[in-house]
N, C-alpha and C positions, 0 to 999 in steps of 0.2 A: 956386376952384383951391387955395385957400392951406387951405379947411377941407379937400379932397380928399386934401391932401399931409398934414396933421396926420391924419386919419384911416385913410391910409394906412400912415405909421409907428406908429401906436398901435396898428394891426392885427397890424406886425410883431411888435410888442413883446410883445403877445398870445401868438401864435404861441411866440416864442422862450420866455416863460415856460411855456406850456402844455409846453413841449417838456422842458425842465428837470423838469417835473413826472412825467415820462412816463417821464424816463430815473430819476430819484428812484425812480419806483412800481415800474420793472423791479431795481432795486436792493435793494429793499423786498423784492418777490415773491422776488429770487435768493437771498438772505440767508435768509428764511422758509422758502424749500422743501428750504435745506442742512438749517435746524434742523431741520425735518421729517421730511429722507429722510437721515440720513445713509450713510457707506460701509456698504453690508451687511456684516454679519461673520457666518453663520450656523453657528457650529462651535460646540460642547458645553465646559462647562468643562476643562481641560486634567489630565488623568488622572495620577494620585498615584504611580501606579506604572506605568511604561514602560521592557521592558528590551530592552537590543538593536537587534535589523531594521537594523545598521549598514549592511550588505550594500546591504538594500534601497535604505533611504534616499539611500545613495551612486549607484545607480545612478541614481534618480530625478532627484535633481540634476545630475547628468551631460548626461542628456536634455534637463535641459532646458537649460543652457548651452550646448549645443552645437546647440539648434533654435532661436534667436532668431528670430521672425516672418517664419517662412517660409509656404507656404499651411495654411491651416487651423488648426485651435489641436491642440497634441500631447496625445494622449489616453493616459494610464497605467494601464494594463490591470494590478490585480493579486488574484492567483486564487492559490484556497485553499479549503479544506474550513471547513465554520461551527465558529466561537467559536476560531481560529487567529491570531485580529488583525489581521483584515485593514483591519474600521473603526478601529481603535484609529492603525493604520500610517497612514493616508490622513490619518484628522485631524491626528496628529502633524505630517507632510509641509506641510500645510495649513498649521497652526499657521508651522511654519519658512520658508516659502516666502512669507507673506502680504506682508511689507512689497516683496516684489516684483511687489505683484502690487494698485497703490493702487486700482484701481475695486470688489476689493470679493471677499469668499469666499460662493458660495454650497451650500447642502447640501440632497443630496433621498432620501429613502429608498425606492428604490419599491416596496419590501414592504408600507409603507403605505398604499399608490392601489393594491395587486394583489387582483384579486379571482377566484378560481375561477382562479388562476394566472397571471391575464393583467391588464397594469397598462391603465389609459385615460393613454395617453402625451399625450389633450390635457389630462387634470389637472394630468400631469407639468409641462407647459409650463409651464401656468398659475399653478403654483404657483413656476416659479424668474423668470415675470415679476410676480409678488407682491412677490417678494424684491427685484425692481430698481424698487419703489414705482408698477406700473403697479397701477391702482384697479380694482376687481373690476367695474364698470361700462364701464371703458375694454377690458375681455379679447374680444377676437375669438371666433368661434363655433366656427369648425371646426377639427381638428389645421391643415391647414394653414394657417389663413390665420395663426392664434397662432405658430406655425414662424417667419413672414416676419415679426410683431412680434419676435419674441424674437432674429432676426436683426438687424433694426433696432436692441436696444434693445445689442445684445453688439459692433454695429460698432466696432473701433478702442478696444476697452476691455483692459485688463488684468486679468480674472477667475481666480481657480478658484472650477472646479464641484464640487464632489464629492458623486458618484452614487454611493449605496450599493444592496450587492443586486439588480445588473444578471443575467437569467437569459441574456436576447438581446442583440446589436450590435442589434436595429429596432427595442430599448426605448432606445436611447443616442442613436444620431442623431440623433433630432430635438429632441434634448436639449445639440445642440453649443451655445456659440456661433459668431458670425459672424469674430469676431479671429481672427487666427493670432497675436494675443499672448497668449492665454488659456491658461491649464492645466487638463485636466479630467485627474480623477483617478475611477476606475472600480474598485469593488470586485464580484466576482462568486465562486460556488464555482466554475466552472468555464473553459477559453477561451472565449471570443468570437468564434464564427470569421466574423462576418459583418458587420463593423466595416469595412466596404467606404469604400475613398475615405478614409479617416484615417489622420495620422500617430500610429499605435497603436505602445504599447510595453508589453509584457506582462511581469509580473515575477511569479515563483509564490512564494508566502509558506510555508515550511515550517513546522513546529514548532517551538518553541523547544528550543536545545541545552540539554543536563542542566544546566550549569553557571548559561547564563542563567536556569533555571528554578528554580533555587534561588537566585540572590539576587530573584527575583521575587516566590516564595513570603515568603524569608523579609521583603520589603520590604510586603508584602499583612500580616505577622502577626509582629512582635515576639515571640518566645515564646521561651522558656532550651530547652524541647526539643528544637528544630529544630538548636543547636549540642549540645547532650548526646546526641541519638543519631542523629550522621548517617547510619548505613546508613537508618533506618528515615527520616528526610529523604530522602535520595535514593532512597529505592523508593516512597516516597509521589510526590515526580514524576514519578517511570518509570508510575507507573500514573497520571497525568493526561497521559499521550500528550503533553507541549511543548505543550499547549494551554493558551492563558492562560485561557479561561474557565471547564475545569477547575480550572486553580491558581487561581482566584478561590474557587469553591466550597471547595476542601481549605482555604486559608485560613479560612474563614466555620468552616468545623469544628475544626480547630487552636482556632480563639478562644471556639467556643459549648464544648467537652469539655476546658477545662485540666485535667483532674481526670487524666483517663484516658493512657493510655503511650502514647507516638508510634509505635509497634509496633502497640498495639491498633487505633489508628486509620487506621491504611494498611490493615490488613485491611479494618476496616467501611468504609469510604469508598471503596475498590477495588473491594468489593462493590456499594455504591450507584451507583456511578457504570454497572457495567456491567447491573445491573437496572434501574436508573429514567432512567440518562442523565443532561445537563446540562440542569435547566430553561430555564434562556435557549437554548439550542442544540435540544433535541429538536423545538420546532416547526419549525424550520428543516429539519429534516432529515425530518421527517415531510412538510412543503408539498414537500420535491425528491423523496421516496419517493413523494407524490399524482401528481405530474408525471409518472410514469413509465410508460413506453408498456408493454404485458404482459410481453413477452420480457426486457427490462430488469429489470422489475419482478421479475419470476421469478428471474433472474439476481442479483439481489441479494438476496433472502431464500438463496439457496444457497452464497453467497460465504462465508458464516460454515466452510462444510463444507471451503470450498479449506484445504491442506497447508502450503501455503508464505506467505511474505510476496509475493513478487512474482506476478503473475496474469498466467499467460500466454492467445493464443489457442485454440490449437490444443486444449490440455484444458479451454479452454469450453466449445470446442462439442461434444465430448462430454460433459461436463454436461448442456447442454440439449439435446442432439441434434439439433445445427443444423450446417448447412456451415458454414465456415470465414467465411464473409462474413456470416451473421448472427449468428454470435459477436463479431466485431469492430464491429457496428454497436452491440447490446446493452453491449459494453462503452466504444465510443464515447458513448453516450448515455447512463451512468453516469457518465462523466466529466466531462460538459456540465454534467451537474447535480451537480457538486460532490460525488457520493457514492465516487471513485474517484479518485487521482490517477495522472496520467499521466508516464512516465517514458519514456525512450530504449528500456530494456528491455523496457519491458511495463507494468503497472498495480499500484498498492500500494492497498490498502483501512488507514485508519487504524484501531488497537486500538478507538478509543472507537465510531466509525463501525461497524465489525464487530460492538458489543454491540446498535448500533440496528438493526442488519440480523438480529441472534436474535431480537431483539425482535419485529422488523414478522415474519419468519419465525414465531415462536410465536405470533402475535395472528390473523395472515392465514392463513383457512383456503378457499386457492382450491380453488375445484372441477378447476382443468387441472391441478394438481397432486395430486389423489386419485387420478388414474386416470390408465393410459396411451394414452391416444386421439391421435387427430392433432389438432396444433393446428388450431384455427381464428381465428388471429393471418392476416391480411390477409399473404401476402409469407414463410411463417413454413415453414421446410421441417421436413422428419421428424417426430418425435412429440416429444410434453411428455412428460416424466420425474417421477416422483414421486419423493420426496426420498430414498426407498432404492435404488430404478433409477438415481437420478444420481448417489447416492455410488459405484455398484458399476461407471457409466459413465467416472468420473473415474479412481478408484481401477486399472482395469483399461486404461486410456491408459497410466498412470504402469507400470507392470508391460508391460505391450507394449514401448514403448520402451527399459524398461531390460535389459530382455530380448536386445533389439535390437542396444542397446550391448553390452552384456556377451560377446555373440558377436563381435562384431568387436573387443573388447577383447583377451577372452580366448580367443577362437578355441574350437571344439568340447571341453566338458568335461562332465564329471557332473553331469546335474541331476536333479532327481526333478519338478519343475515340467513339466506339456504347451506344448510352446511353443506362444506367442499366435497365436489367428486373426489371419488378415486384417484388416485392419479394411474395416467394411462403410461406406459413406458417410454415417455419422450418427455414427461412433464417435471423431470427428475425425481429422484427418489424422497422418501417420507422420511425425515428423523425420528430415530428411536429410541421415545422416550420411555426410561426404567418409569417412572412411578412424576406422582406429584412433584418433588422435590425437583426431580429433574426439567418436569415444562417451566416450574417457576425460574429455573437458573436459566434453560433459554431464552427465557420471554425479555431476561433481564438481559443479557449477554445480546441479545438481539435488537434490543430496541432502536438501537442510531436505526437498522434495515428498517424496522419495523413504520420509524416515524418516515423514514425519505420514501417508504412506498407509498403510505399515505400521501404524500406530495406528489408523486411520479403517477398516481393513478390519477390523481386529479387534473394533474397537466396535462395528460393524457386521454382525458374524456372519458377514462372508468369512473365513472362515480359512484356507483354500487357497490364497487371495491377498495375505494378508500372509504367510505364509512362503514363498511361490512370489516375492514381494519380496525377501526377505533373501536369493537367491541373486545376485541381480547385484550387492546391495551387497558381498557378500564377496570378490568383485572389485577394488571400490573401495576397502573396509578394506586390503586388502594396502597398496597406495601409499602412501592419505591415512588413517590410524588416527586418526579421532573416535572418540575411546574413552567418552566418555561417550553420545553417540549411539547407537553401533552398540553396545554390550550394551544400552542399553534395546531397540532395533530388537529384535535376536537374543534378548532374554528374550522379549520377545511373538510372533515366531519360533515360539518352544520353545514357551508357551502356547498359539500356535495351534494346533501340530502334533498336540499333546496334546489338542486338544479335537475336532480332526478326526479322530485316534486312526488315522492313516496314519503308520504304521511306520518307512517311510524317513526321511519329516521331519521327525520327533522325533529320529530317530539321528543326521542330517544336522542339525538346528537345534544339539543340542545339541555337535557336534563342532566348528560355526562359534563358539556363543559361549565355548567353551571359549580358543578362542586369547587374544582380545582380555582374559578376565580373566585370563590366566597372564602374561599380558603386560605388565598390571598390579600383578602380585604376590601376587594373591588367590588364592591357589593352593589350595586346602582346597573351593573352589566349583569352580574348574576341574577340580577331580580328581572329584568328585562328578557333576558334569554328561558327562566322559568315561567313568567308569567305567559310569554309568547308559547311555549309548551302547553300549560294547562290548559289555554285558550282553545290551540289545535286539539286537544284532546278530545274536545267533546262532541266533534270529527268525526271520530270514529264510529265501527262498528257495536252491537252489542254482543259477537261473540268473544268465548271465557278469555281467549288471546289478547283481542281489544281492551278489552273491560281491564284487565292485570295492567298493560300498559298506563291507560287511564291513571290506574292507582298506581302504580309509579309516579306517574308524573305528579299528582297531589301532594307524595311522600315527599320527593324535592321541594315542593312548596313548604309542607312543612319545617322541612330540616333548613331550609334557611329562614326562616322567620325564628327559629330557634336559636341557630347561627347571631343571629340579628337582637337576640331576647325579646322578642316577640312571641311573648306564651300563648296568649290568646290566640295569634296565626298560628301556629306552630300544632296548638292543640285541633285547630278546624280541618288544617290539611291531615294529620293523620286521622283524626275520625272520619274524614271523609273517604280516605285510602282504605282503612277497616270494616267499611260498611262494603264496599266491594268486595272487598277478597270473604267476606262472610259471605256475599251472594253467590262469587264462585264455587262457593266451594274450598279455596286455601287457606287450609288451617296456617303452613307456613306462614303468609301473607298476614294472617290474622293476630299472631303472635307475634310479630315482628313489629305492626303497628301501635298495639299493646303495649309491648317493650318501651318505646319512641313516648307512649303518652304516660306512662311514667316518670322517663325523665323528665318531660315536660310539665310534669304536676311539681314535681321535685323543684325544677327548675325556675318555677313560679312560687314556689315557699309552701306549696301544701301538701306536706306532710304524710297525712293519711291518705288523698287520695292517691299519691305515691308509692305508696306500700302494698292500698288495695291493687293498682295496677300491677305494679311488677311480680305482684307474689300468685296474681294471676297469668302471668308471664312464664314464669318460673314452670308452673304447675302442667302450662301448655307444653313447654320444651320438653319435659319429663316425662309427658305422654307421646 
């Protein structure tokens, strides 16, 4: 009994040491496997030169103090065109956010898993359960069953993720983790509309401001030129579009060419940039130009042609000669893929972006665009346009409508232009204007289109349609006088008319550009461009059309010798303007000249016959 009881406690004894030794060896293993695994940190060394993104930054932090561990972990969607900073922003973020976040930063790019456009999102997995020290022997087989480890392994942690070069929300998802204490941060060029079930926060990364982008430059490259000749500083950023991995390359050049003038090298480097693009950026934009479905695709080699900055529908789809719903879907799907950004108003194409789109444009020699046949795009209405049919498709929207406007502006007056057909259901739809007030605000809102159609017709051999242009902008010039605009508009006006060698529109072009320079005080050009007017005039026919014209053009003659105080001219061209329009027939015409030759009595110091005129002026408008 007494060896059973010794035996007994010697077994405890046993026991409890073994037990000590047990807890010792787990002490052992917890200690070994900290030094082993410690916290992941997977961010890039921290970037020399970062300006700005205040904006963003601050909204970022926002979000996140104000979602403290609610379900799901908050996902920070931000979207932007390539080499804009968007990685640059996120690791920053990263960077500043980390000591809130002790389990640990991790980062995945998945342009490098993407293959033939499409990432293997179980690589993705596996590689951010790599980063939380799961061993390549312990990784599950399938996307799913890796999903439910990488949930396990994110339960209850404090992570960020950050996922660069997200095309899809179905490449992210399964890329969450499991906390709702975690922050993932998402860079993409485009929205993510399919981030289903997350607390998503989308923030769009614009361009850097001129101001930022110049201490950016000058923080990338110390150089005495950049302060000795700021204009040519600040046109060297204006042409790297507020993109920082442009101002990285301008930089690289600043420091390889001290030799050469800051002047000279805005030129070559502006040049470069819109011939060869940004080497870190053009594959980027070349993999979202591969991605794109025909009609997109199409849509974007012809964007270079649009007039304006902002890109609306409706003269899409007359572009490509699609209804209104496959213009919006092509320019939706530009969007998605980062080649287009999206605005309240409508869509902006970035400068640099626009040089890649000449580019895929001059490289790409599609057969639907040779010829005008109907497409055979899956879903794809009307016919494909080849690139001269779709300037002459765009260009003739922009002239319909202003056409449109300028009648409800200015109510029925002298045009020498056939008014626009119809449009046919391929030609895009008509804007619909409430009332006067309304054409005027487009004519205004529209004009950058209105002037580069007039250019784009005329480089393009429409010449009937660039100065059949200039007549609703002469509309507009009365109110809003862009003087430097409208004389270029109205010189290529005058050139097209000239080249069309249609009489009226040379008479008429040159009596429009006449104002705006008299107006400006160039008077020796405005007298030249009327007098060459009056001259053709007399050209003409005697019907009441001609003859009105005619008197037009003498009117101009008078109003700038008036312009000029030249009463005596001033007074011959409108009686001469007056004596026609009484032969026609227009009283209008007749009162209006009237008007003119009372100021012009006034104008010259006599009194009464000023009085007599106007008050027979007066008298006419009342009847």
């Amino acid at each position: 009994m007494a060896e059973e009881t010794h035996n007994s406690v010697s077994g405890q004894a046993d026991v409890v040491v073994q037990a000590g030794r047990i807890g010792e060896l787990h002490q052992h293993i917890h200690t070994t496997a900290a030094a082993e695994h410690p916290v992941p940190y997977q961010l890039p060394p921290e970037l020399a030169h970062f300006e700005n993104r205040h904006a963003e930054q601050e909204c970022i932090r926002c979000a996140v103090d104000e979602r403290p561990g609610r379900a799901g972990p908050l996902t920070v969607v931000l979207t932007g065109i390539a080499g804009i900073g968007k990685t640059a922003l996120g690791f920053h973020v990263a960077r500043g956010l980390a000591d809130r976040y002790p389990d640990g930063v991790l980062s995945l790019d998945l342009d490098d898993l993407r293959r033939d456009g499409a990432v293997d999102v179980a690589d993705a997995v596996g590689d951010l359960l790599t980063g939380l020290h799961v061993r390549p022997e312990w990784l599950e087989r399938s996307l799913a069953a890796r999903t439910r480890q990488l949930w396990t392994r994110t339960r209850d942690k404090r992570l960020i993720v950050v996922i660069d070069n997200a095309r899809f929300g179905s490449e992210v998802l399964p890329l969450l983790p499991a906390s709702p204490h975690s922050l993932v941060i998402v860079t993409s060029q485009g929205p993510l509309y399919d981030l289903d079930g997350t607390a998503a926060v989308e923030i769009a990364v614009p361009p850097l401001a001129a101001d930022d982008a110049v201490r950016m430059l000058a923080a990338i490259v110390d150089d005495p030129r950049l302060t000795a000749e700021p204009d040519a500083a600040a046109a060297l950023v204006q042409g790297c579009g507020g993109l920082p991995a442009a101002l990285t390359v301008a930089g690289q050049w600043v420091r390889k060419y001290r030799r050469k003038s800051l002047s000279r090298l805005v030129v070559e480097l502006t040049g470069e940039l819109h011939r060869k693009g940004i080497p870190m950026v053009e594959a980027v934009w070349d993999a979202s130009y591969a991605g794109l479905g025909p009609e997109a695709a199409r849509l974007y080699r012809l964007l270079p042609l649009y007039p304006a900055p902002l890109v609306e529908p409706e003269p899409v789809a007359a572009l490509l000669g699609l209804d209104l719903d496959g213009a919006l879907d092509a320019l939706a799907e530009l969007e998605s893929a980062g080649l287009l950004e999206g605005r309240d108003e409508g869509f902006r194409m970035h400068d640099l972006v626009r040089g890649h789109a000449e580019r895929r444009a001059r490289q790409d020699t599609d057969a639907t665009d040779d010829t005008d046949t109907t497409s055979g795009v899956p879903g794809a209405v009307g016919a494909t346009r080849d690139p001269l049919a779709a300037r002459t498709a765009l260009v003739r929207w922009f002239r319909r409508q202003a056409a449109r406007a300028d009648l409800l502006a200015a109510g029925p007056r002298m045009t020498l232009a056939a008014p626009p057909a119809p449009a046919g259901p391929f030609d895009g739809p008509d804007v619909d204007f409430a009332g006067k007030a309304a054409a005027l605000r487009w004519l205004d809102d529209h004009r950058a289109a209105l002037y580069g159609c007039v250019r784009l017709a005329f480089a393009s051999g429409l010449d009937e349609d660039a100065w059949a242009l200039c007549e609703p902008l002469w509309t507009h010039f009365l109110d809003h006088p862009h003087y430097a605009d409208v004389i270029d508009a109205f010189r290529t006006g005058v050139a097209a008319a000239d080249r069309s060698e249609h009489l009226g529109a040379r008479i008429r072009m040159r009596c429009q550009l006449a104002r705006p320079l008299w107006e400006q005080g160039r008077y020796a050009e405005a007298d030249e461009h009327v007098r060459r007017a009056v001259a053709a005039s007399e050209h003409l026919g005697t019907d009441a059309g001609e003859r009105r014209l005619r008197a037009s053009a003498l009117e101009f003659g008078g109003l700038l010798a008036a312009e000029a105080g030249d009463w005596p001219g001033a007074v011959a061209g409108f009686e001469a303007s007056r004596a026609i329009h009484a032969a026609i027939g227009n009283a209008y015409g007749v009162l209006l000249q009237t008007y003119l030759l009372g100021k012009a009595a006034l104008g010259s110091g006599d009194a009464d016959a000023a009085v007599r005129l106007l008050s027979e002026a007066h008298e006419a408008a009342r009847e």
